[in-house]
LUMKOLMI-679737 format. One record per residue (C-alpha): residue in one letter; x, z, y. Coordinates in Angstrom, 3 decimals, padded with zeros to 6 digits. Example, Ala and Ser with C-alpha at 12.3 -4.5 7.8 and 13.67 -1.06 7.14 Angstrom:
<kolses>
+----+----------+----------+----------+
: aa :        x :        z :        y :
+----+----------+----------+----------+
:  A :  012.300 :  007.800 : -004.500 :
:  S :  013.670 :  007.140 : -001.060 :
+----+----------+----------+----------+
</kolses>
This chain:
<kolses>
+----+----------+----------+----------+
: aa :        x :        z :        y :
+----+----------+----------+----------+
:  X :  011.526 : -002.971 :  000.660 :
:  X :  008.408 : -004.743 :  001.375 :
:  X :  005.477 : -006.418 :  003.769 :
:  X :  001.624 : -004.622 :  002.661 :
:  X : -000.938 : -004.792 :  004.512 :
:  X : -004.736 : -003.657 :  005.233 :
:  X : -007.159 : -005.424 :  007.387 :
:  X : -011.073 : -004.350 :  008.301 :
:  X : -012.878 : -007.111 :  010.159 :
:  X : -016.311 : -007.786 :  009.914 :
:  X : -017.425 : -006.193 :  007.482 :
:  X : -014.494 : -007.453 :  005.522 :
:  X : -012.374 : -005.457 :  003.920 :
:  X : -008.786 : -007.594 :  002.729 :
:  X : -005.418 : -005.912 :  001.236 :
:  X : -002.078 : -008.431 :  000.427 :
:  X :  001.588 : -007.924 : -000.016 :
:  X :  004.649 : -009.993 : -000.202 :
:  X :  006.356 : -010.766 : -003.691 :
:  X :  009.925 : -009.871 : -003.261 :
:  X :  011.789 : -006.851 : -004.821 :
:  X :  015.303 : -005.670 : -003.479 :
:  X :  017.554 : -003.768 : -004.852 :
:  X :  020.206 : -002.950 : -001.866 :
:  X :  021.758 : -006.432 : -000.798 :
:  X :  020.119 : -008.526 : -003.850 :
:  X :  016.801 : -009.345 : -004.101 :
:  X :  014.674 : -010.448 : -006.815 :
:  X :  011.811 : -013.152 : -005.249 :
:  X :  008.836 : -014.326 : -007.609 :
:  X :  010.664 : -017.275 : -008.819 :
:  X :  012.854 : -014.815 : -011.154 :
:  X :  010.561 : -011.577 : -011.350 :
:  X :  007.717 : -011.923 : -014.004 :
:  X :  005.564 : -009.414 : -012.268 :
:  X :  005.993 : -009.849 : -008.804 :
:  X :  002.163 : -008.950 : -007.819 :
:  X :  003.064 : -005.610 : -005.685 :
:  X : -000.760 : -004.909 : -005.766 :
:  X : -002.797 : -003.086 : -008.280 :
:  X : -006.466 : -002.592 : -009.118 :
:  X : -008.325 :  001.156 : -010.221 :
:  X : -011.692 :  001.753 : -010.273 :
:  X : -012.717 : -000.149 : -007.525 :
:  X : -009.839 :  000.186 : -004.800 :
:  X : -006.839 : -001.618 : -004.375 :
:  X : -003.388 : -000.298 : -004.028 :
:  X :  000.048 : -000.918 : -002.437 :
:  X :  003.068 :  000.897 : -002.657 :
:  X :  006.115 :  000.937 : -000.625 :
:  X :  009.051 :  002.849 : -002.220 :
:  X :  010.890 :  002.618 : -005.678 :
:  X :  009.962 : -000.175 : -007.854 :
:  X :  009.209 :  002.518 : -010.307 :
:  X :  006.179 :  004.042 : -008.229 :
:  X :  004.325 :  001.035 : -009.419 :
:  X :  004.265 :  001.764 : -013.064 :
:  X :  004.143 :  005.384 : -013.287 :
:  X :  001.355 :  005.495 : -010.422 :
:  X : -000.647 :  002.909 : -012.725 :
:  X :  000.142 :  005.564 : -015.091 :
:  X : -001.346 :  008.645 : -013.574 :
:  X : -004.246 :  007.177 : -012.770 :
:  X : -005.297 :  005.973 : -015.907 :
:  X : -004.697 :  009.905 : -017.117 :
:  X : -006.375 :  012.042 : -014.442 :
:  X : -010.215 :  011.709 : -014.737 :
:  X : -012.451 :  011.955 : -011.730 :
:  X : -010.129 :  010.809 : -008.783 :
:  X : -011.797 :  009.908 : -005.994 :
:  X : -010.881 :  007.549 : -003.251 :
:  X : -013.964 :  006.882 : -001.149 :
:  X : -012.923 :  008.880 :  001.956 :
:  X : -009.576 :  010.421 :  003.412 :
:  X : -010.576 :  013.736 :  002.309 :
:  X : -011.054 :  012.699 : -001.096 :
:  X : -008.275 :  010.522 : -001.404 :
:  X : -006.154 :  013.738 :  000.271 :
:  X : -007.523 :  015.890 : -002.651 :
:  X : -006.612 :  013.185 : -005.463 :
:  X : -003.022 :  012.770 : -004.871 :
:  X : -003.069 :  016.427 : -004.317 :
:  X : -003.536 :  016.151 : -007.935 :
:  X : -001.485 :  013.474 : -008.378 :
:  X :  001.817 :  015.033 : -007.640 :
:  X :  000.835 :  017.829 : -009.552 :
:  X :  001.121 :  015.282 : -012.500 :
:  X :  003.960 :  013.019 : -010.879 :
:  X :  006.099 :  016.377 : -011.497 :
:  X :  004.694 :  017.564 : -014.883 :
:  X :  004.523 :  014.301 : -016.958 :
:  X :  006.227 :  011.513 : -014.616 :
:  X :  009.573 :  014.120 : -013.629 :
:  X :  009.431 :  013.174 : -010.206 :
:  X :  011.764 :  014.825 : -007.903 :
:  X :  009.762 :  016.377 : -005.205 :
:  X :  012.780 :  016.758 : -002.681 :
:  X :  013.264 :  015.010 :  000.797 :
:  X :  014.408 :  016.763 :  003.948 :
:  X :  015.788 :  020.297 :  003.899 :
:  X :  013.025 :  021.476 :  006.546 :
:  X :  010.017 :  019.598 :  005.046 :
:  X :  007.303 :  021.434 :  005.200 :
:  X :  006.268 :  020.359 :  001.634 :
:  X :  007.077 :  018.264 : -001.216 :
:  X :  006.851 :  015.246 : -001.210 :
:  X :  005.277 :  012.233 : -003.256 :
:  X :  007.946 :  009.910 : -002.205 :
:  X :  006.002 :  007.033 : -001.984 :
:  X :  003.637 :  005.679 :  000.648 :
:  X :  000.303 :  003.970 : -000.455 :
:  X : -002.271 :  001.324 :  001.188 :
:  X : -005.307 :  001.455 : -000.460 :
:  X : -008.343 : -001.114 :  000.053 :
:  X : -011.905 : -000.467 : -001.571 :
:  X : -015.022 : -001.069 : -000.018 :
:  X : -015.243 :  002.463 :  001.626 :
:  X : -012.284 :  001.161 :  003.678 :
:  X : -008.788 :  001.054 :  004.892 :
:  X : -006.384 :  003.963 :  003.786 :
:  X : -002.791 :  004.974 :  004.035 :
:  X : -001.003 :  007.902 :  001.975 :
:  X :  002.497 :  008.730 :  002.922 :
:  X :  005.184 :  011.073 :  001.128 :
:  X :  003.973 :  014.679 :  001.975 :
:  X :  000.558 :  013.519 :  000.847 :
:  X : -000.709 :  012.774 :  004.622 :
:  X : -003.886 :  010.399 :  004.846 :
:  X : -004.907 :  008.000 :  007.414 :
:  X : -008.552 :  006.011 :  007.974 :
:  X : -007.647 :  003.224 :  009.932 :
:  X : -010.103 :  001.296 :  011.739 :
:  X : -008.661 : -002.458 :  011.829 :
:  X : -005.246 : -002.590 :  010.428 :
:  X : -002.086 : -001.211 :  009.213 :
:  X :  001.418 : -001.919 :  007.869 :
:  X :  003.875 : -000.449 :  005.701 :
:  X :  007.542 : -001.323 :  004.120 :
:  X :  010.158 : -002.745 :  006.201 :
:  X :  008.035 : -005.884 :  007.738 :
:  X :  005.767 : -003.800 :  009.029 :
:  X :  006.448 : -003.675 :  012.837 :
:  X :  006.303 : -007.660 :  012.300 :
:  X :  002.755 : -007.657 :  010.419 :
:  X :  001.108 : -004.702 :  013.282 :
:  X :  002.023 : -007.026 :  015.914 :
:  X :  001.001 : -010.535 :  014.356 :
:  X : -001.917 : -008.673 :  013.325 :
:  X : -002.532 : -007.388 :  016.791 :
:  X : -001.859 : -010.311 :  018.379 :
:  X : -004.298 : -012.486 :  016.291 :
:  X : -007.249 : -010.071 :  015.662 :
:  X : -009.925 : -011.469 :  018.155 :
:  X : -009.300 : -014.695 :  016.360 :
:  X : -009.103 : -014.577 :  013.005 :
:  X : -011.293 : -012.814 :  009.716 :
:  X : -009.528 : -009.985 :  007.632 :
:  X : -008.825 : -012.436 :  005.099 :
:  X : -006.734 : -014.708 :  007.681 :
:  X : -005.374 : -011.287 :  009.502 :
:  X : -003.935 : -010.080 :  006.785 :
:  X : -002.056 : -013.853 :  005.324 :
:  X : -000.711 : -013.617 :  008.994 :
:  X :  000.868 : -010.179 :  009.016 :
:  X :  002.501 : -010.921 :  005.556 :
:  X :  003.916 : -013.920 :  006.721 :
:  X :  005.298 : -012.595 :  010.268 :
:  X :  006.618 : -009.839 :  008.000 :
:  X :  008.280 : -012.800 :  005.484 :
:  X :  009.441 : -014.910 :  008.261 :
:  X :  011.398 : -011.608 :  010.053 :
:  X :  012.064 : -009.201 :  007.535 :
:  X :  015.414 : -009.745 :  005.040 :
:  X :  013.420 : -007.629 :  002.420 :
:  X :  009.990 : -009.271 :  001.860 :
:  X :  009.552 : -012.734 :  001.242 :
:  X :  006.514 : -015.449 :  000.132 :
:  X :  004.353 : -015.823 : -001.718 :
:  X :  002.048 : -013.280 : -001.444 :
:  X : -001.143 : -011.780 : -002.854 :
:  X : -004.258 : -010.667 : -001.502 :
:  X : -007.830 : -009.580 : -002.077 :
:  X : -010.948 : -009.737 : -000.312 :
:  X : -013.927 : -007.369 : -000.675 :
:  X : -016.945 : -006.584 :  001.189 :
:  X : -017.452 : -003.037 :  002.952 :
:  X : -020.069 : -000.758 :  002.668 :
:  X : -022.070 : -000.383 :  005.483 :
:  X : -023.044 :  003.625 :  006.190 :
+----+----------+----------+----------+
</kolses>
């Protein structure tokens, strides 16, 4: 499980994570894990995942092999990882089942994603949200939305977003510090 986080302030875009791995009632902090950074860089937008550890590498994966993804806009980023799991199946074997009565198949993984066209979450049936000022996702969130609620008049996205991770550390058995984060600036439209 995990603490991510998105923040738009500003004209400030920021994206960070907590550095802790667990694997049912152990956990593997940064001290031990040699690649505990749970956020990635692609062409321009920053990404998060909550799920299995494995999501990280194999999504790192598909994105390096499917040309002309697009993640400037929920539309967009709906049609990419529409292509995406087309791939996930084919090359990565994912297995596309959840809940009986799902209405499709799902991704199984849920995605923040930071760029300078904004703040974006994908979740397992491929569902995309815009958010205006901030999200959460992983098991810290409810800690991070209301630290970052809380403290938004107050602070930058750069600040907002240190704050949810570490309400999300400070409550949350599954995420711990340090973290990571990155700033960028948005583009105004």
């Amino acid at each position: 499980m995990t603490t991510v986080v998105v923040v738009r302030k500003d004209g400030q875009i920021a994206i960070a994570a907590d550095s802790q791995s667990t694997f049912g009632d152990m956990r593997l902090g940064a001290l031990d894990d040699a690649r505990w950074n749970k956020i990635f860089q692609h062409d321009g937008s920053y990404f998060a995942i909550c799920g299995s550890a494995a999501h990280d590498l194999v999504l790192q994966s598909a994105l390096k092999r499917i040309k002309n993804l697009d993640f400037t806009s929920r539309a967009a980023i709906f049609e990419s990882f529409r292509k995406l799991h087309a791939k996930l199946k084919e090359e990565f074997y994912l297995k596309p089942e959840e809940e009986e009565d799902d209405p499709y198949e799902s991704s199984q993984m849920t995605v923040l994603i930071a760029n300078a066209y904004g703040i974006f979450g994908v979740y397992s049936l491929r569902e995309v949200y815009e958010f205006q000022r901030f999200w959460a996702m992983g098991s810290g969130r409810d800690y991070a939305i209301g630290a970052m609620h809380t403290l938004y008049d107050t602070l930058d996205a750069a600040a907002l977003a240190k704050a949810g991770i570490e309400a999300g550390c400070a409550f949350d058995v599954s995420s711990s510090l340090p973290m990571t984060s990155y700033q960028l600036t948005e583009l105004l439209g």
